[in-house]
N, C-alpha and C positions, 0 to 999 in steps of 0.2 A: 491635816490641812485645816488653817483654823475658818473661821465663817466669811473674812475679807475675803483669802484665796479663793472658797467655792463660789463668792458672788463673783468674782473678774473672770474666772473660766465658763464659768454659767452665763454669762454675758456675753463673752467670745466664744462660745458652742453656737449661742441664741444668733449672733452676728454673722456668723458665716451661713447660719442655714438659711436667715432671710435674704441674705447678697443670693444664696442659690435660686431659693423660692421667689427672688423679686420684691420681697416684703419688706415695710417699709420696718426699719430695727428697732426691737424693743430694749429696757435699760431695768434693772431688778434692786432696790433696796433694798436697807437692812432686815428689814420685814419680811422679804421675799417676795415683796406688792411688785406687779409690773406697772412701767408708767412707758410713755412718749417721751424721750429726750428732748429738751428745748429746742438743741442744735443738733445736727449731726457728731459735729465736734466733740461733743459729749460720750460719746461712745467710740469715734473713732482717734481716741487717742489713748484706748486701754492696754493693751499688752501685744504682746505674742507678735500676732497677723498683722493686728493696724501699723505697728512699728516701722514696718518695709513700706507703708502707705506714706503715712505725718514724716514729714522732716523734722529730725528731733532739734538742729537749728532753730528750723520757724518758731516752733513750739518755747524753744528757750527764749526766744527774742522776744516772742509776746509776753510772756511772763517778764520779764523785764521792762516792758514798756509797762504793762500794769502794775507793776512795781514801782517804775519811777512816777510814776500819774498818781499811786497811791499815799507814797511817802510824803508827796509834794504839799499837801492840802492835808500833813498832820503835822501840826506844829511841834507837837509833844513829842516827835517822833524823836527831835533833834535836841536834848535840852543846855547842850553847851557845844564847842566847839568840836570837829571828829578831831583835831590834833588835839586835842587835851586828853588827859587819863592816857590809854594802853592804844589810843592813834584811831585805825580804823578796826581794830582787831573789837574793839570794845563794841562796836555794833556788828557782829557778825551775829551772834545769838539773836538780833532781833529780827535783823534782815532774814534770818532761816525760819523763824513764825508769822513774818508777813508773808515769804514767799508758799508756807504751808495752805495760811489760809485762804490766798487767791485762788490756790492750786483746786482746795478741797471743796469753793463758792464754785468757780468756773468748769473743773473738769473733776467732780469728786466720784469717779468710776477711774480714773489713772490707775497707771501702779507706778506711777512717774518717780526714783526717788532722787531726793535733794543732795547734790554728790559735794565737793568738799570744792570741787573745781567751777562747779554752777555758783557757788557761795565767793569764789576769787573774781568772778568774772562780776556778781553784782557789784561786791564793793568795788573793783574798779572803775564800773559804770557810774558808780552813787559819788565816789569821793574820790577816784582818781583818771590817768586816761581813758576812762574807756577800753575798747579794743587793742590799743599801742597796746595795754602793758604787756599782754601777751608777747607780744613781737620786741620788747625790751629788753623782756627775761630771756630772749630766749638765743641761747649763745652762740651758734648758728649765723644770725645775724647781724650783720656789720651795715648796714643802709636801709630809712625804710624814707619812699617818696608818696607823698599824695598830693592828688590830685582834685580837685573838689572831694568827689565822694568816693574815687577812684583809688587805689594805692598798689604800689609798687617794691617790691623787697628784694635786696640783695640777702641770699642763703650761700652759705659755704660758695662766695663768691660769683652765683650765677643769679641773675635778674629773674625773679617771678612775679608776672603781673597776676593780682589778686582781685582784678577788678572792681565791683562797687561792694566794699564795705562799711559805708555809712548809711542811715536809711534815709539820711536830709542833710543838706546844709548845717542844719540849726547844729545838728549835733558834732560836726568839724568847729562852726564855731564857739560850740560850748567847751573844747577841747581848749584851742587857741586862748577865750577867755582863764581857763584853767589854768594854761602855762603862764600866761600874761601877769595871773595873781601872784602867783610862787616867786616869779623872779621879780616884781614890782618896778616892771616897767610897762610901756604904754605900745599897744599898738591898734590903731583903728586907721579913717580914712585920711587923716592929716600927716599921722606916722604910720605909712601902711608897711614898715618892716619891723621886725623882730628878730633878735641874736642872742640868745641868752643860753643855759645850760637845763638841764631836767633832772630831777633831784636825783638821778644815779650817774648825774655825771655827763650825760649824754648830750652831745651839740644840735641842736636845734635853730635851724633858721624858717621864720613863718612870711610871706609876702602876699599880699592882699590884694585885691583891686580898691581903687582905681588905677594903679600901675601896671596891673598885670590883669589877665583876662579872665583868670580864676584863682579861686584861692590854693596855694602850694606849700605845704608844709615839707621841709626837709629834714633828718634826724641821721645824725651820725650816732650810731650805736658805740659805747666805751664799755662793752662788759668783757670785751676777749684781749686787755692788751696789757692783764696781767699773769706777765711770762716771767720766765727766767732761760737765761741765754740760751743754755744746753737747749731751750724749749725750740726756740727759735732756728737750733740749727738744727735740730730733728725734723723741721717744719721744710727745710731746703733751702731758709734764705743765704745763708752760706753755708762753707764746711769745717770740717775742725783747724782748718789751718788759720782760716780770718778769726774762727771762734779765739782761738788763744790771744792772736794779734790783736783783738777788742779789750781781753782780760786785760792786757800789757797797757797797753793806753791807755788806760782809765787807771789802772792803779798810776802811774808813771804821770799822773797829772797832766794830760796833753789836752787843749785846747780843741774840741771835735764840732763838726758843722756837718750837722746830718742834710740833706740836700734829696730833692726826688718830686714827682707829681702828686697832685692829690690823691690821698687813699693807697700811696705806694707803702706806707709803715713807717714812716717819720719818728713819728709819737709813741707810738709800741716801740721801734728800738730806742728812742733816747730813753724811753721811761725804764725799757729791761737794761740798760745803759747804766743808771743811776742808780739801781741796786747797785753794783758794786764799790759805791762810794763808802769809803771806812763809815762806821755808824760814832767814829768820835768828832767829824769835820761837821760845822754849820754850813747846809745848806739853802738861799734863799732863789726860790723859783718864782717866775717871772709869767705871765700867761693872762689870754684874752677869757680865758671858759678854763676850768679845774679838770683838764684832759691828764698833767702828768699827777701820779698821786703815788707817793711814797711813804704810807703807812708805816713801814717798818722800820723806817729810820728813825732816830727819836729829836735831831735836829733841823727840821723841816719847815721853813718860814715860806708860808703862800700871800704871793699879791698878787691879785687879777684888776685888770684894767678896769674901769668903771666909765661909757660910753656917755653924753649927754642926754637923758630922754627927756627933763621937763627943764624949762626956763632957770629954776630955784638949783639945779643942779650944777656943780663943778665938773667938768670932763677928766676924768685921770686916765692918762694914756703909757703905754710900755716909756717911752720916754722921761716922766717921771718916777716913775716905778723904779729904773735904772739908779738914775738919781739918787733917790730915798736906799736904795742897797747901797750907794758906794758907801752909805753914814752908819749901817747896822753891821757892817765887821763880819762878812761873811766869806767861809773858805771859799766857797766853788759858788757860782752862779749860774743859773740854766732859764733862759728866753726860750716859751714854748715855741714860739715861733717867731722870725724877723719879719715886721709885714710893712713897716711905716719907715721912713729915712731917718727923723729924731730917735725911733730904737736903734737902727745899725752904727750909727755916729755915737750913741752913747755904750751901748753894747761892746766896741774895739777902745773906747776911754776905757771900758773897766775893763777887758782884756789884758791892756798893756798896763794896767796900775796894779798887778800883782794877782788877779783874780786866775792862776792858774786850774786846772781839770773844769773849766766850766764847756757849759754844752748849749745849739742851737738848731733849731733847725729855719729849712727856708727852700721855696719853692727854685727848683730850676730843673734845666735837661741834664746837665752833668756835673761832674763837679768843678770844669774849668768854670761853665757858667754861672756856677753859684756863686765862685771867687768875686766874678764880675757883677753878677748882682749887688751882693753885698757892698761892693766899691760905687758901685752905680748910686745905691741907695742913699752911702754916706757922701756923696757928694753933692745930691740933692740937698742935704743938708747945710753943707757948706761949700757953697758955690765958687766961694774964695780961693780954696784950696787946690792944687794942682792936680792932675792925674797919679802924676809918679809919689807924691806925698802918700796921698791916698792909698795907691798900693802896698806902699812900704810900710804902714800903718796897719792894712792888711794881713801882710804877709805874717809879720811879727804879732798879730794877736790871733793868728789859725794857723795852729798846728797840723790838724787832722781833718782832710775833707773824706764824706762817706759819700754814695750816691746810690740811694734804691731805685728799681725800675719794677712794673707792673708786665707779668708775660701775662697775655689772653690769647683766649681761642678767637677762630672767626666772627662770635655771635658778641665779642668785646666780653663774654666773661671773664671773671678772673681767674687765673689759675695759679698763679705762685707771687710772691714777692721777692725779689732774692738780690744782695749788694751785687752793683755792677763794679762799681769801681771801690778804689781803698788809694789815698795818695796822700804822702807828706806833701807839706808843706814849708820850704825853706825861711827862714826866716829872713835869709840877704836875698835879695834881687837879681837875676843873670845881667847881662854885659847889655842887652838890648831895655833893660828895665822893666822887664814882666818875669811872672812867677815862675822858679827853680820847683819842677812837680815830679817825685817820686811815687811811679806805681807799682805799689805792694801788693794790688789784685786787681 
């Protein structure tokens, strides 16, 4: 046992016999000198016994705020940018000898040691979210809501309130600040919202007061919705017989409008969808935030909308976007989602000008009402136009309507996702002039 271990057990002997005897605790140096601890704190955060006392939380968290208070007021600490060099990895050896020597100024009787996970949680305090990224990484997780200080997680589809995990304000809006810089755009009290993406991809929307009566951050997590089909049916959203019936239309170039409620799996299936586009066809995908992502393809042209945030800026909306693909010559087309009447009208232009196997998706209850959305949309567009135009416009650029639904238990957890419906699409119109619907499932 070298001379550290007999000082911290000779400390924790001496600790317990004074809690018996009532005495106030003594603290032993390397000398073997007894002294009076400053604090209690000083002796009641050594080993063994005190452990089941200190919350080893509280303890991390003051260590972090001494950390951030310390690093703040050394300028030297920073001397170029953390993205430059090897990112934030390049300050990890420092940040593990700042945190030594707070450790060894404040509490140097600990046997505290500096674990690899204590080191991921400062750098995410110092240079990235905070406490999210925990709940980022973590794949479990599909929703996280907060609430000023408050926050809320969807886990393998059941809500856990987490209660207060900020220790202030300040530090939600040092967050919001954080996101605000990456995506470079603006949000305070004159633009009190925010839409933008989180560098893993993750949809984010932030709202502020004075519109709202506290600040609410919401985060759609994007780390679980890279599957592959077989995955999906293993999961129960369907079974092998619609599994095949998906292979067939997609290879067989058929025109698909994925259709269903928010958080029913839209985006997870179109994106496990577009794997199996041949990897020799160009594809150009169309989206508000980079939710579909098809690495493996090696023809993959992304364009994301660009919203108006300052004066000096151009608005680029799916409606342009649309546009600008009908001029780049691409096989298949894919609109993350229909949300505006200028995408739906341009969206069935490039349907029916040869843009076969492309794919969309778009909020409704079923899949008749999606038919109808869509028509609704494009007509807003052009007011001119007739009902029965419009259909027939329709019908002839969608092939395949899909419709997912969300089962939950009573408490609105979720517990499956699974296709409710599966229906051709006829291309002619019946005898009354509404849509010819075959149901396949």
């Amino acid at each position: 046992m070298g001379l550290r271990d007999r000082l911290i057990e000779l400390n924790r002997s001496l600790k317990i016999e004074n809690e018996c005897n009532g005495n106030q605790p003594v603290c032993y140096d390397d000398l073997r000198n007894s002294h009076l601890p400053d604090n209690v704190s000083e002796c009641s955060v050594l080993s063994g016994t005190e452990k089941s006392v200190v919350d080893k939380e509280k303890f991390e968290r003051e260590i972090l705020c001494l950390l951030k208070e310390r690093i703040k007021n050394q300028k030297e600490f920073f001397p170029g940018s953390p993205a430059e060099g090897s990112g934030r990895e390049h300050y990890r050896d420092k940040l593990f000898f700042q945190i030594k020597n707070i450790i060894n100024e404040k509490y140097p009787f600990t046997d505290y040691e500096i674990t690899q996970e204590f080191l991921d949680s400062a750098l995410s305090e110092i240079f990235g979210l905070g406490i999210l990224e925990k709940f980022l990484s973590d794949k479990t997780i599909t929703d996280i809501f907060i609430q000023d200080t408050e926050m809320l997680v969807i886990k393998d589809g059941v809500k856990k309130y987490l209660g207060k995990v900020f220790n202030s304000l300040d530090d939600v809006y040092l967050i919001i600040e954080r996101i605000k810089i990456c995506s470079g755009k603006i949000v305070d009290q004159r633009v009190p919202f925010l839409n933008t993406d989180l560098y893993d991809g993750s949809r984010c929307s932030v709202v502020i007061p004075p519109v709202s009566d506290k600040v609410y951050i919401t985060i759609r997590v994007f780390n679980c919705i890279d599957f592959e089909l077989e995955d999906l049916c293993r999961e129960g959203m369907f079974d092998a017989q619609v599994l095949k019936l998906l292979k067939k239309i997609v290879f067989e170039k058929k025109n698909i409008l994925i259709s269903g409620s928010m958080g029913s799996g839209k985006t997870t299936l179109l994106n496990t969808l577009a794997k199996l586009i041949p990897k020799s066809e160009i594809i150009n995908i169309i989206q508000d935030l980079p939710e579909i992502k098809l690495d493996c393809h090696p023809y993959t042209r992304m364009l994301t909308t660009r919203p108006k945030s300052r004066e000096v800026d151009n608005e680029i909306n799916q409606d342009r976007l649309v546009f600008e693909t009908l001029r780049m010559k691409a096989d298949r087309i894919i609109v993350g989602e229909v949300r505006d009447y200028m995408a739906a009208y341009q969206m069935l232009s490039a349907l029916n000008t040869g843009h076969r196997g492309s794919f969309s998706t778009i909020h409704a209850d079923s899949s008749y009402d999606a038919l109808l959305r869509l028509e609704m949309l494009a007509m807003e567009y052009r007011s001119n136009l007739s009902n029965l135009v419009i259909k027939k416009i329709v019908a002839r650029a969608i092939d395949v309507v899909i419709f997912l639904e969300i089962e939950s238990d009573e408490n609105l957890n979720i517990k499956s996702r699974k296709i409710r419906e599966l229906i051709f699409v006829d291309s002619m119109l019946n005898e009354r002039g509404d849509y010819r619907l075959t149901h396949q499932y």
